[in-house]
N, C-alpha and C positions, 0 to 999 in steps of 0.2 A: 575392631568389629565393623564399623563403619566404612573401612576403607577396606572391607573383602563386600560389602554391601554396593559399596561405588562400582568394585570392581568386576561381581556380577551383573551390574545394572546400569551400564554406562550411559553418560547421558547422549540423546540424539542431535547429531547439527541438524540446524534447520537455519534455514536462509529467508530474508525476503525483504522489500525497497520499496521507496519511493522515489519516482522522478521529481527532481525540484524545479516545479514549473508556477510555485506560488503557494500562498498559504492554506493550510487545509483547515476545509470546512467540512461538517457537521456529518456527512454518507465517508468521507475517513476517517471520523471517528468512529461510529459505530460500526463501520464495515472492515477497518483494520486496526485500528490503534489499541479498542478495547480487550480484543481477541490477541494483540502481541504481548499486553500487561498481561491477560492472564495464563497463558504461554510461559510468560517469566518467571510468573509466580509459581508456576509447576515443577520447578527446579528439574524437569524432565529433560530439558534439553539447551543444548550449545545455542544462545539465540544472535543470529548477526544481522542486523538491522542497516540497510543500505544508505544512501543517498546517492541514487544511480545520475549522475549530472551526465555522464557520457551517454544514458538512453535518453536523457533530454535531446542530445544533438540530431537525433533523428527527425525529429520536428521542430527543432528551436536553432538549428544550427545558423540562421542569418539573425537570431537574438541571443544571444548569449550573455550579455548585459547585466541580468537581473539573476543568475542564477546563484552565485554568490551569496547574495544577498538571502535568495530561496532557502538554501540550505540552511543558514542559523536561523532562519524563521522557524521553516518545517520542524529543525533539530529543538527548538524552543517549545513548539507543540507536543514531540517525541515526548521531552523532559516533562513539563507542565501536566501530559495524559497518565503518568506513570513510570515510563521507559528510565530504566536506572543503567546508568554504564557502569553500574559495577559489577550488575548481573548480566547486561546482557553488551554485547560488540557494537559500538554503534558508531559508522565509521564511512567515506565519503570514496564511493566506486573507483574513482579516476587517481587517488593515494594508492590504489592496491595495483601498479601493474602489473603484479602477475597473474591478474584478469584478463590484461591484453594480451599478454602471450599464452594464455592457453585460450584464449578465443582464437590467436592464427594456428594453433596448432589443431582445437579440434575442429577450424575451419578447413584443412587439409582432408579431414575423411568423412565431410560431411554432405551428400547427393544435391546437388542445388535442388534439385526437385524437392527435397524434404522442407527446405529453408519457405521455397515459394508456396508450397499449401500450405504453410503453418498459421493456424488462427492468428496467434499473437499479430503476426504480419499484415496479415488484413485486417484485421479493428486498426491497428496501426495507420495503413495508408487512408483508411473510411475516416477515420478522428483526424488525420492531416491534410486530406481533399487533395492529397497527391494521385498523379496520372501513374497507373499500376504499371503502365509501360513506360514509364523513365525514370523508375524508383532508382535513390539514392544506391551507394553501394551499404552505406552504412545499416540504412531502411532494411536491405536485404538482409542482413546480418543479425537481424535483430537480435531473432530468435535462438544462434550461436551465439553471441556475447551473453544471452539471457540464462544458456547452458552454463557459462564460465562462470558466471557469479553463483553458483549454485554450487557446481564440480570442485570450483579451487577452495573449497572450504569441506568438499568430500560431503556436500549435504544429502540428507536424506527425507527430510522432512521440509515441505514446502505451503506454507498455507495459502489456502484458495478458497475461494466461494465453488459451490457444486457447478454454474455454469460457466465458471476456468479449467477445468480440468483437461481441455483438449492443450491448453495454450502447454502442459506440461509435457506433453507426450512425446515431445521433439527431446528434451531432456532427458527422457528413461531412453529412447531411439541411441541417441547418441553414445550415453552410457554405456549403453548394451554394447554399441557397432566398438568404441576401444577397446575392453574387454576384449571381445571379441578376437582385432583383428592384431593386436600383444599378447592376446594370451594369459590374459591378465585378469583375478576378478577384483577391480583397484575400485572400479566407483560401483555405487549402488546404486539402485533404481532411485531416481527422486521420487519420494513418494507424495500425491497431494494430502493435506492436511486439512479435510474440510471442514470450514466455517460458516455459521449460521449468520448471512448479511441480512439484517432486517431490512425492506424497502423503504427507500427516506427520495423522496421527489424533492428537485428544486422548485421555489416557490412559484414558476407557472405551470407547476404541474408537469411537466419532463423530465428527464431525467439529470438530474445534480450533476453539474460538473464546473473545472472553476470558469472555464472558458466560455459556459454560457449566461456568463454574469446571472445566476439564477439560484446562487448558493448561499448560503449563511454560515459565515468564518467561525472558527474555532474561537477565534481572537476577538473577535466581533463585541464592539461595544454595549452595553444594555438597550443604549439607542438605537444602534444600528441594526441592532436583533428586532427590537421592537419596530422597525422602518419596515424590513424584510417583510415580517410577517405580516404585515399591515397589508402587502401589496400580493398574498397569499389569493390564488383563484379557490374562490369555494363553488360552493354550488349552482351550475350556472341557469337551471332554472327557479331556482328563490330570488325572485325580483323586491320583494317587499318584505320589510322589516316584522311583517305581521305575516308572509306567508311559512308555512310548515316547512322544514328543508329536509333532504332525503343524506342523512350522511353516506350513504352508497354513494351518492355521486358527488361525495364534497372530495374533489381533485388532492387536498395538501391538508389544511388544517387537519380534520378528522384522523387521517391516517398517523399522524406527529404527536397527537392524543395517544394512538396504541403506543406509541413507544416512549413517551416522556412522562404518562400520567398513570397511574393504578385503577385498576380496574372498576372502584367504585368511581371516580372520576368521569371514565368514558361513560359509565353506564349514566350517569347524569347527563353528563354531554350529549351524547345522544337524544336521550328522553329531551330535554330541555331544546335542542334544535328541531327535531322533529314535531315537535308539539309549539311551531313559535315562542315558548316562553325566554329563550336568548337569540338575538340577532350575529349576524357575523362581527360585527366588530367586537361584539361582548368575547365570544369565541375567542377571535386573536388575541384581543389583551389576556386573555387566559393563558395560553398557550404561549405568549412571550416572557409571561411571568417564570410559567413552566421552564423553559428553555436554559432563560438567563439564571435562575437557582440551580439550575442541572451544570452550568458551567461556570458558575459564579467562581469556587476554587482553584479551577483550572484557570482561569483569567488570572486572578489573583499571582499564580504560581510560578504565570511566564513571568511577571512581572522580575522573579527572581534572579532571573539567567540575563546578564552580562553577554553582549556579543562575546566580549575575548573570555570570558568563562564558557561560551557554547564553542567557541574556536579551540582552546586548550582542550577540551570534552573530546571534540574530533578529530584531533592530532590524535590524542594517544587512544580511542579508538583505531585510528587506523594502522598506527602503528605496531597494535596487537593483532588487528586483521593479517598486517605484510606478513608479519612473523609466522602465522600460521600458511598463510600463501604460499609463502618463499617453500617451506616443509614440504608441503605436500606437491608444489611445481618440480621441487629438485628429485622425489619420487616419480612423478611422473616424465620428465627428462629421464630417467634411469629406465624405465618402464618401456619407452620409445629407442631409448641406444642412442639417445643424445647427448649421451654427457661424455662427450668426445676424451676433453682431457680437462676434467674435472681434477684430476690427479695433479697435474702441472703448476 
């Protein structure tokens, strides 16, 4: 019964990575990590979880140094957030080449014009303060290689925040244009998968990233949670410890309340900053408390993972990736009239 139940309800591939360009802090957790656990937990679908080291090279390719190193970090955080490799593929981009050859293959019928308006490619070149007139060849590609990690696993489910959804559109394009032009209906539209990113600011009040030294690590010490938030911009017309603060304009703390604290919580928080009865620092040490008890586990948990147990993890991740790669490339070889003498 179960397995005429599977068989009408098959589950869906769904794809989606991270570059290892360092350890993730606090806007990937909330913005992807918690949304791929429960994704997992839905037994809804195929989940293959990247470590795209090869979209590193786009921007990192005169550092290359540390990504190693990135990868059983990030893959540590994976582990620690929930990410189980027994349920879900979790496995390191540059293991799978059959990523690389169907990025030259569906680079073959892809309009350069499509490559060069594609979002992805421009947040791309603006995040690496590259001259848009002497973009890499790689840079250019992005956005085809970003197709292949999706296609060679026949995905169809893609999760994105609602303001990604243009970055997907070269994916469904592309999709569409082989079908098309084999005569083939082999891949599906990648569909996006939207997710609800709560807004989480880096502590000067911009936007989190790890580059803008402005983040607060996953991995991050109780102290060094507590350091961060200390140096959190709040309100910047509350000069005095006795004056009223307006949490409208308190830049970081206040908003880290909506998301770390319960509702009767903020509602204190509030009343009590606006009425002077707490000063900013009272605030912060709240709110580190909050933090480090939200992550206390998760700390704990990296603790668990063994580099060569997070190396063993991603070998046979990837190995179970190839396998499925290798499948569905030698279809699509077949599909193209490439598989000359396959027979031989």
């Amino acid at each position: 019964m179960n397995n005429l139940r599977n068989q009408s309800n098959p589950k869906i591939n769904l794809v989606s990575g991270m570059r290892p360009t360092g350890k993730l802090h606090l806007g990937h957790y909330l913005g992807v990590l918690q949304n791929w656990v429960d994704l997992q937990k839905s037994q809804k679908y195929n989940c293959y979880f990247m470590l795209a080291d090869w979209h590193s090279l786009t921007t990192k390719y005169e550092d290359t140094g540390l990504i190693g190193k990135s990868i059983i970090e990030i893959t540590r955080d994976f582990l620690a957030c929930g990410l189980d490799p027994d349920e879900s593929t979790i496995y390191i981009q540059s293991h799978v080449p059959e990523i690389a050859e169907l990025h030259l293959l569906l680079s073959m019928i892809t309009p350069n014009n499509w490559a060069e308006r594609d979002p992805t490619l421009k947040d791309l070149v603006r995040a690496s303060n590259q001259d848009e007139t002497n973009l890499t060849y790689g840079m250019l590609g992005y956005p085809i290689l970003q197709t292949s990690d999706i296609l060679i696993f026949k995905g169809s489910a893609v999760p994105v925040g609602k303001d990604q959804t243009a970055h997907l559109e070269i994916s469904r394009e592309i999709a569409r244009r082989f079908n098309y032009i084999f005569k083939k209906e082999f891949f599906a539209d990648p569909k996006p998968l939207f997710t609800e990113t709560p807004l989480i600011m880096g502590i000067d009040g911009t936007k989190m990233g790890k580059s803008f030294n402005n983040d607060i690590k996953i991995s991050a010490t109780e102290e060094e949670t507590i350091n961060s938030v200390k140096k959190m911009i709040t309100d910047p017309q509350r000069i005095k410890r006795t004056d009223a603060g307006n949490t409208e304009e308190c830049k970081v703390p206040f908003p880290y309340y909506k998301i770390f604290a319960d509702a009767d919580t903020c509602k204190t928080v509030k009343f009590e900053c606006e009425t002077a009865k707490r000063g900013c620092i009272d605030c912060k040490k709240q709110l580190a408390d909050l933090i480090n008890a939200k992550f206390a586990i998760i700390r704990a948990k990296r603790q668990n993972f063994s580099d060569a147990e997070i190396i063993e993890i991603l070998k046979a991740g990837s190995r179970k990736a190839r396998q499925k790669a290798q499948d569905n490339l030698k279809q699509i070889r077949a599909i193209m009239k490439l598989n000359y003498f396959d027979k031989v």
